[in-house]
C-alpha positions in Angstrom: 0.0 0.0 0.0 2.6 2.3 0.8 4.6 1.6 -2.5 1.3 2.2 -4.3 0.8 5.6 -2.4 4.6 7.0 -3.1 5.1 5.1 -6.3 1.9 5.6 -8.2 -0.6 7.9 -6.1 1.7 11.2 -5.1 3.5 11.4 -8.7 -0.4 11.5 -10.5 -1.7 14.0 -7.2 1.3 16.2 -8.1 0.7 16.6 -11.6 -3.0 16.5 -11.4 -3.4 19.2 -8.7 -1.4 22.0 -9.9 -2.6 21.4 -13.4 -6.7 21.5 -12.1 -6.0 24.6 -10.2 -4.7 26.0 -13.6 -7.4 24.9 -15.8 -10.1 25.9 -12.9 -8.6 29.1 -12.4 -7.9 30.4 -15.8 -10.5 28.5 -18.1 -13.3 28.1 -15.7 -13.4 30.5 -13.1 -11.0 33.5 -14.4 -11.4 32.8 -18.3 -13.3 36.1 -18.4 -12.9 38.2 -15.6 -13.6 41.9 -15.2 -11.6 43.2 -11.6 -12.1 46.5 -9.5 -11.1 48.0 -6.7 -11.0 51.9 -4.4 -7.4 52.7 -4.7 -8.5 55.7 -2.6 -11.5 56.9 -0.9 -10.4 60.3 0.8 -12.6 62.6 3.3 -11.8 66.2 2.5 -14.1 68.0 4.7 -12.3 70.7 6.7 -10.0 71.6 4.5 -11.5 75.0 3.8 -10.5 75.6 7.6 -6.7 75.9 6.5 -4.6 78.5 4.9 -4.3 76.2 1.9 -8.1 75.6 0.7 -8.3 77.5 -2.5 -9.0 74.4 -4.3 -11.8 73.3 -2.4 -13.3 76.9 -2.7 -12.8 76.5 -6.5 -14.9 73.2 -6.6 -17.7 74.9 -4.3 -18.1 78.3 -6.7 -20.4 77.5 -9.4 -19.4 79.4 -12.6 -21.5 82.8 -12.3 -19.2 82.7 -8.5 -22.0 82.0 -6.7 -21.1 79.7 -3.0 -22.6 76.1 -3.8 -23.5 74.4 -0.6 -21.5 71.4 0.0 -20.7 69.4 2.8 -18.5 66.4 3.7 -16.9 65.9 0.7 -14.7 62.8 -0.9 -12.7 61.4 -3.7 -12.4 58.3 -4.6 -10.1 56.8 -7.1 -11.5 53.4 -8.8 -9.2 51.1 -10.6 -11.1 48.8 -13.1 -8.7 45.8 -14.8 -9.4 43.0 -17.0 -8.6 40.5 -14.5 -9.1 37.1 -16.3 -7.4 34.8 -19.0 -9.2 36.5 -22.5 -10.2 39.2 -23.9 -13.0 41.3 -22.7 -15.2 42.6 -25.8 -17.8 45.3 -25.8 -21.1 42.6 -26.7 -19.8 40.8 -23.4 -21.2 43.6 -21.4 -24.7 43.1 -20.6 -26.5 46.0 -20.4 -30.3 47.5 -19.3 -33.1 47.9 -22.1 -32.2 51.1 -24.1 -29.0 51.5 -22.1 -25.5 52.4 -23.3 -23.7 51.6 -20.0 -21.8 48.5 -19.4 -21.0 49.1 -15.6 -22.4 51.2 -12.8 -20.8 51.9 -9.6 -22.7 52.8 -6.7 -22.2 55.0 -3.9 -24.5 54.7 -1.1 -25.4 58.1 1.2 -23.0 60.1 -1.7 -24.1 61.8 -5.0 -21.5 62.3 -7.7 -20.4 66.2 -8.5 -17.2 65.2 -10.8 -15.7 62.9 -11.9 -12.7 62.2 -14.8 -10.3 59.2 -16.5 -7.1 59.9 -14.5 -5.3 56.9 -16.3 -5.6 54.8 -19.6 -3.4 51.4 -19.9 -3.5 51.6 -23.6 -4.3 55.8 -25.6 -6.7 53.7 -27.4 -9.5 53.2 -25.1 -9.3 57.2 -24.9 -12.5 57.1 -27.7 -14.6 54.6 -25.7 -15.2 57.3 -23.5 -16.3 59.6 -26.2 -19.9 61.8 -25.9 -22.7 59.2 -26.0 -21.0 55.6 -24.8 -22.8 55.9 -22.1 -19.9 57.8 -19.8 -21.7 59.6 -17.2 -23.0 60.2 -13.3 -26.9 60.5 -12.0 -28.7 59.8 -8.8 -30.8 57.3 -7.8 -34.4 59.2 -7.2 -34.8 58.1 -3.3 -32.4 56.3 -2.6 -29.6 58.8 -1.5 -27.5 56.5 -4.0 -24.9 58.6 -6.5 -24.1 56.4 -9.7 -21.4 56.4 -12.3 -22.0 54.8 -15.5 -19.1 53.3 -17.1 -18.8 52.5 -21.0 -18.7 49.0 -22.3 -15.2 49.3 -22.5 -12.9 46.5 -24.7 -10.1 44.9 -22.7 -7.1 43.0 -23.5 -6.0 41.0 -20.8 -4.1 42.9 -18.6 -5.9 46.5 -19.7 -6.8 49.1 -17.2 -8.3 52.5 -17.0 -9.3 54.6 -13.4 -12.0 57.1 -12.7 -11.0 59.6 -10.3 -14.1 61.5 -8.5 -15.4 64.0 -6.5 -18.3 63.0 -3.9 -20.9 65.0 -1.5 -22.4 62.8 1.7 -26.3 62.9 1.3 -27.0 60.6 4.3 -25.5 59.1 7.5 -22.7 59.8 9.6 -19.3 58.6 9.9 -17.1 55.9 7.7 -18.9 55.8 4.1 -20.7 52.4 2.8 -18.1 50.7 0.6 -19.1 51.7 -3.1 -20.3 48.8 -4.8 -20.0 47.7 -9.0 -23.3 46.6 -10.6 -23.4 44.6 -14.1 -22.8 41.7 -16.0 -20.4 40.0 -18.2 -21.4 37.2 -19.6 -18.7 33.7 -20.0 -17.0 35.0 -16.9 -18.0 38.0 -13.8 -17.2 41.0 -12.0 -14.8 40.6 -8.8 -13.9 43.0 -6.7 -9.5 42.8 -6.4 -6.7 43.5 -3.9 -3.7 45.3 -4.7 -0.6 42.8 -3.8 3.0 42.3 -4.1 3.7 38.9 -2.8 2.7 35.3 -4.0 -1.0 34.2 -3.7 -2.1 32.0 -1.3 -3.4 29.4 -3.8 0.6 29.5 -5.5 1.8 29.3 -1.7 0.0 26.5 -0.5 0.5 24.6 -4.5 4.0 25.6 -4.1 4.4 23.9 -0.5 2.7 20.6 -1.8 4.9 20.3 -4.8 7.9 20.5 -2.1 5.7 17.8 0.0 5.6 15.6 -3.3 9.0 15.5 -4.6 11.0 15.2 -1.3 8.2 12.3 -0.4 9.7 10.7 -3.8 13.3 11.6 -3.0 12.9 9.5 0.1 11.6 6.7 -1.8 13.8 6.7 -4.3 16.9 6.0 -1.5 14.8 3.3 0.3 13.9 1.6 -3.4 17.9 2.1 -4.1 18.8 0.6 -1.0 16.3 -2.0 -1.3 17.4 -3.2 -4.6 17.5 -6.5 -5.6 20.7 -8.8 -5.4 21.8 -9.4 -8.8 21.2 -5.4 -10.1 24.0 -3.5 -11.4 23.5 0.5 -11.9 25.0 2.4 -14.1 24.3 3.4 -18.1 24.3 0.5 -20.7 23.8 0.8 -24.5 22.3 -1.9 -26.3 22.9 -2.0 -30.5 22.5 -4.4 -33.2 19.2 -6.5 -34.1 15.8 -4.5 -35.5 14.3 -7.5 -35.2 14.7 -8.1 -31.7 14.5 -4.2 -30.8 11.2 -4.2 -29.4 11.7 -7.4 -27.3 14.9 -6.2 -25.6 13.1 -2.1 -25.1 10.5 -3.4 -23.1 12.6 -6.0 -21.5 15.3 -3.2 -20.8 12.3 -1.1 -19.3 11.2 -3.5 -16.7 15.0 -4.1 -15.8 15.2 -0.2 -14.8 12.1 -0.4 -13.0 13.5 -3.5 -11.1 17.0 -2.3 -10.3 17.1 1.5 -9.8 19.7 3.3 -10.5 20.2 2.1 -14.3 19.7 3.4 -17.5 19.6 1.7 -20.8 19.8 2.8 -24.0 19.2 1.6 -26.9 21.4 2.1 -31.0 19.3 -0.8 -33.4 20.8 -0.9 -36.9 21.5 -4.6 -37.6 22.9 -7.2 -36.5 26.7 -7.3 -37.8 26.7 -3.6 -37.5 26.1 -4.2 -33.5 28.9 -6.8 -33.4 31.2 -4.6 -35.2 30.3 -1.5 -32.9 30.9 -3.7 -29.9 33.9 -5.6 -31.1 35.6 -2.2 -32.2 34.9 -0.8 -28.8 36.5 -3.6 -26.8 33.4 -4.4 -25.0 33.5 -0.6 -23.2 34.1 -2.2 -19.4 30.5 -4.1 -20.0 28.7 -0.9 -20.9 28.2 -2.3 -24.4 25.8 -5.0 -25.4 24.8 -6.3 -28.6 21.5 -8.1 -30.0 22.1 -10.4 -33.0 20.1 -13.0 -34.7 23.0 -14.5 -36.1 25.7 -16.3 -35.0 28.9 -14.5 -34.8 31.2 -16.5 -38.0 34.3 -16.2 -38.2 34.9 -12.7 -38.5 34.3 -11.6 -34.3 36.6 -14.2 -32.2 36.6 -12.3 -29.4 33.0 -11.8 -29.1 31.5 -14.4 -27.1 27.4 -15.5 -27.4 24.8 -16.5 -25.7 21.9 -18.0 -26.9 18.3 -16.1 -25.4 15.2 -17.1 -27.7 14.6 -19.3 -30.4 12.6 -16.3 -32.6 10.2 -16.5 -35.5 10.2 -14.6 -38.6 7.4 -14.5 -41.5 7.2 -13.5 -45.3 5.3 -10.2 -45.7 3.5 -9.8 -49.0 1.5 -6.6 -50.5 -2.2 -7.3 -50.3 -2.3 -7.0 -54.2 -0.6 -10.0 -55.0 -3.2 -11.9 -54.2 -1.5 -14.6 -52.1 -1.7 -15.4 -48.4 0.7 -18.8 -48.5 3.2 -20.3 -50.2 5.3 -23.3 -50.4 9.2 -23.0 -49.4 9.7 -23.9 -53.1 7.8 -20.9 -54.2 9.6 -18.8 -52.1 13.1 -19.9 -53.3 11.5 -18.9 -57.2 10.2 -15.5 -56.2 13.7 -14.5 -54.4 16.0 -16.5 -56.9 14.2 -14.5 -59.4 13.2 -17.9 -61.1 9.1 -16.6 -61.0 9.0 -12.8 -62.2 5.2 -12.4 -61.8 3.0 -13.6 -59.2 0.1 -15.1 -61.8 2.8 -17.9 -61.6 2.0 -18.8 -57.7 -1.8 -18.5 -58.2 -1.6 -14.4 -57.6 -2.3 -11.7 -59.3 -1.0 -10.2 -62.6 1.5 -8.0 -60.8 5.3 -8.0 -61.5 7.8 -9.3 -58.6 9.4 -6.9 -56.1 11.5 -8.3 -53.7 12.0 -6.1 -51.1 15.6 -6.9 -48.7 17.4 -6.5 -45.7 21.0 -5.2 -46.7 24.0 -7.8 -46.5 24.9 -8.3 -42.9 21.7 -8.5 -41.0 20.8 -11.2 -39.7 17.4 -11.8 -40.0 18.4 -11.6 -44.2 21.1 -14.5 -42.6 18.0 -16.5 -41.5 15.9 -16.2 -44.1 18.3 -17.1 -46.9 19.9 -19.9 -44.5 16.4 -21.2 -43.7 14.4 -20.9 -46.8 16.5 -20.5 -49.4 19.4 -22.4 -48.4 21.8 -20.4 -51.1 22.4 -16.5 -51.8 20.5 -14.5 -53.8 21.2 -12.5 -57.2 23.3 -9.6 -57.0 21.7 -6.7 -56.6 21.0 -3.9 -59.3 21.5 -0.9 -57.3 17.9 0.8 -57.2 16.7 2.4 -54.1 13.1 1.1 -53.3 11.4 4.2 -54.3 13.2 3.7 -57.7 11.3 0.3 -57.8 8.2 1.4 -56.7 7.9 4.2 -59.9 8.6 1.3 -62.1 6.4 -1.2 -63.8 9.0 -4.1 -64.0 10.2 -6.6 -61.4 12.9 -5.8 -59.3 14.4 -5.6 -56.1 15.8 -3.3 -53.4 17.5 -3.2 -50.0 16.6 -1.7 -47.2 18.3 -1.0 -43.8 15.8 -2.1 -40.7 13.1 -4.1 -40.1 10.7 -1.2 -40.0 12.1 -0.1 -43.6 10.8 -3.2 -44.8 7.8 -3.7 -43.4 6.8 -0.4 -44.7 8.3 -1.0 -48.0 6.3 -4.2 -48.8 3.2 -2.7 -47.5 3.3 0.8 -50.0 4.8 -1.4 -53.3 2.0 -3.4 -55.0 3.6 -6.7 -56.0 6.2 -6.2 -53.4 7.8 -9.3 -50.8 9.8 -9.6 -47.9 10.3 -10.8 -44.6 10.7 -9.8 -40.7 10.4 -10.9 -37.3 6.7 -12.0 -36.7 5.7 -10.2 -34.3 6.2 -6.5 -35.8 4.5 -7.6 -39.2 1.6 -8.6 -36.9 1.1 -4.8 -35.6 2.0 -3.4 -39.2 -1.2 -2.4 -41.1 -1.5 -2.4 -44.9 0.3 -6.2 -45.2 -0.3 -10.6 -45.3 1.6 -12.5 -43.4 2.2 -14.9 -45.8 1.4 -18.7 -44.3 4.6 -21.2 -45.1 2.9 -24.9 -46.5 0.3 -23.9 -44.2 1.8 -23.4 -41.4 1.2 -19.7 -39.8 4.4 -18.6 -37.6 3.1 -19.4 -34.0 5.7 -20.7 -31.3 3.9 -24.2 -31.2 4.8 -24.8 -34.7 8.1 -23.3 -34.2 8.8 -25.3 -31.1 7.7 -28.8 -32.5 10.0 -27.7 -36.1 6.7 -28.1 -38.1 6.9 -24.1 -39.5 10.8 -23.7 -41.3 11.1 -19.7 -40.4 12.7 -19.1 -37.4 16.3 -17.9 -35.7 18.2 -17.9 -32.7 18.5 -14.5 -30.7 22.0 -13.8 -29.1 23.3 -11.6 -26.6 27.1 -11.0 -27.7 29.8 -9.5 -25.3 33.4 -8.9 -25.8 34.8 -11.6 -24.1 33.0 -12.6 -20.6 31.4 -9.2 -19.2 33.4 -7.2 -16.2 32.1 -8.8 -13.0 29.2 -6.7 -11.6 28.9 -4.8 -14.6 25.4 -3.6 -16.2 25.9 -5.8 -18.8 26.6 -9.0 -16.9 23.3 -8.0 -15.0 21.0 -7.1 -17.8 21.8 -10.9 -20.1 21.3 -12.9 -16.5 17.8 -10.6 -16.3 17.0 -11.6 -20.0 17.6 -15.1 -19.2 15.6 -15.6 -16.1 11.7 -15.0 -15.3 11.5 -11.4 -15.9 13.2 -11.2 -19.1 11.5 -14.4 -20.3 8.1 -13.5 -20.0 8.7 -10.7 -22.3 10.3 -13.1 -24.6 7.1 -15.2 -24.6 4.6 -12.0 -25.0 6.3 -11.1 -28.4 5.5 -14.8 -29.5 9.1 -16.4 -29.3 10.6 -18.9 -27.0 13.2 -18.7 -24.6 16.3 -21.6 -25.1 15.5 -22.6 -21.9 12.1 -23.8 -22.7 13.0 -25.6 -25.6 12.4 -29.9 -25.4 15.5 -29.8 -27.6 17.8 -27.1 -26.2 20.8 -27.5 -29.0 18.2 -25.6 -31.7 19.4 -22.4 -29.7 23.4 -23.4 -30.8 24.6 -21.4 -33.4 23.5 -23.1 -37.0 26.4 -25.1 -38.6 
């Protein structure tokens, strides 16, 4: 419970969390948000006591120079922002029947006698407040409530403008009601803001949960490193050679870091004799260096040694427009031998020939010609595969990795080739071709009724360093946990085998 909890349950809480408080605070809740607030709201009764008042007495003196009559008066300075995530148009403001207004702020127990835009964020919002948008102040009749009504002002995010005005106190004593912002803007609202400097106290308590999470999975990480299993190595290990074998030994090498922290693997695929040559030129690299063949070595590596891991299986891939789903070993020698050049003479289609293989050197080309065809094949005439797919003549053309041919055979019409079994099975757009009738399953590769198969090899330069990554990762490929990958691609592990010398190397 408690691996499940650090392992599995934190690491999705600390993603999940921070990411629903962004989505529910910027799409949902803030994704269109008008903000206000009183940046000031300033008695200025008694002024006209000092030596200093001749403002005030300017704003009392009507403009014949008459004495106007006012008592306890205020400014207040109003800051409205677009405080959300998108923009804020002019049709989101909803406004009364036959009204121009988008917004009205109330004051209660004050009327309005001036008021002005002290501050625009961008010039341009200068003409929304233009005669007749709506920009103006009036009382409510009873009420002892002053109103200003605000245009339906655009706003990019960020955007700002502030009214600065004058007030009179028509009611009550004391502290003035807080003013108040009436209106409506529709996918989002009006909220009143707070001026701050520091961090948010939704980013201060995300912030101290993200620390919770990670040093939570720091100290599992040491106990899962101290509790690793006997028989792990850490340290960085690359793995190269066999496309055929590349998804077997990925998802094997996966479940090996997840066993034995600590390691990292790797992984440089481009053929089989190209991996023994990488590794053999290297000098093994201190058993940081594996390769994946499914060949045997020859005569050309005596200093690598191998070890036998899987008996594998491999099928002939056709182009759904031949018009074939098996043939006999016989037909298969004539189609690559070039003895048949059109498939109308293997009970197909009238389509020329294109054979479709791996380059010299790889070794599931090894298999199939030491299988199937039991002798090499014509020379090759040089033409890349797109060359042969513009032309309306047999052919044939090489190409580099397993993938390359799958993909080949399944865009040529005509086309054939062959590949380990189990990544033709997840390739769309092909036919596993059927051999005599037998489909390439590990029961009919394990009682030697179906002819297509190999033996996988791990190879080393001379016996791995004790303790090393390498020496770790073959013994994990060779007991349960590597096995039962084996088995899930289709193949079957040498040790399972009734007749155990099929996994020595093919004489």
């Amino acid at each position: 419970m408690g691996e499940l909890l650090f392992g599995f349950v934190l690491p999705v809480a600390g993603i999940a969390i921070p990411v629903g408080a962004f989505v529910w605070e910027f799409v949902f809740v803030g994704r269109k948000r008008l903000g206000w607030r009183v940046q000031m709201d300033t008695p200025v009764t008694g002024e006209a006591e000092s030596g200093h008042a001749g403002a005030l007495r300017q704003l009392r003196q009507t403009a014949e120079g008459a004495e106007r009559n006012l008592q306890d008066l205020s400014v207040v300075l109003v800051r409205i922002e677009n405080h959300g995530a998108t923009t804020i148009d002019a049709t989101d403001y909803v406004t009364g029947q036959n009204g121009q207004a988008g917004l009205h702020l109330h004051f209660p127990q004050r009327r309005v006698i001036g008021m002005a835009v002290t501050e625009l964020s961008n010039p341009g919002l200068a003409v929304c407040f233009e005669p007749d948008s709506g920009f103006g102040h009036r009382e409510l009749a009873g009420q002892d409530i002053g109103v200003i009504d605000l245009p339906k002002v655009p706003l990019n995010r960020s955007d700002h403008y502030k009214i600065l005005a004058t007030l009179e106190r028509t009611a009550g004593t004391g502290d003035y009601p807080e003013p108040t912002m009436q209106g409506v803007v529709t996918g989002g609202g009006i909220t009143k803001t707070q001026g701050r400097s520091g961090a948010s106290l939704l980013m201060l308590v995300l912030i101290g949960f993200l620390v919770t999470v990670i040093a939570a999975m720091t100290v599992l990480d040491i106990v899962e490193s101290e509790a690793a299993p006997s028989g792990c190595a850490t340290g960085r290990l690359t793995v190269v050679g066999s496309t055929a074998f590349a998804r077997v030994v990925e998802e094997a090498g996966e479940l090996y870091e997840r066993t034995c922290p600590g390691s990292d693997i790797s992984y440089e695929f481009e053929g089989s004799e190209r991996g023994m040559t990488r590794v053999d030129d290297a000098r093994g690299a201190d058993g940081t260096l594996l390769a994946i063949g499914d060949a045997p070595k020859g005569a050309d590596f005596p200093a690598l040694v191998q070890r036998p891991l899987a008996l594998s299986l491999f099928t002939v891939v056709v182009h759904p427009e031949t018009g074939v789903s098996d043939l006999t070993v016989e037909q298969i020698r004539d189609l690559f031998l070039g003895r048949v050049t059109n498939w109308r003479a293997v009970g197909g289609a009238d389509l020329p020939v294109r054979v479709v293989n791996r380059y010299a050197g790889s070794g599931t080309r090894w298999n199939f010609e030491t299988r199937l065809l039991e002798t090499g094949q014509p020379p090759e005439p040089g033409i890349t595969c797109n060359e042969l797919a513009r032309s309306s003549e047999p052919g044939r053309c090489q190409t580099l990795t397993t993938g390359d041919v799958l993909g080949e055979v399944a865009g040529i019409p005509g086309a054939v080739g062959y590949s380990e079994a189990a990544d033709a099975a997840d390739t769309a757009g092909l036919v596993r071709v059927t051999i005599g009738g037998r489909p390439a399953t590990r029961e009919a590769a394990g009682e030697q009724s179906y002819p297509f198969w190999g033996v996988e090899y791990a190879y080393s330069y001379g016996d791995f360093a004790p303790g090393s990554i390498g020496a770790s990762f073959v013994r994990f490929l060779l007991r349960e946990g590597g096995q039962d990958v084996i088995r899930r691609y289709g193949n079957l592990p040498c040790a399972e085998l009734a007749d155990t010398s099929r996994c020595h190397p093919y004489r």
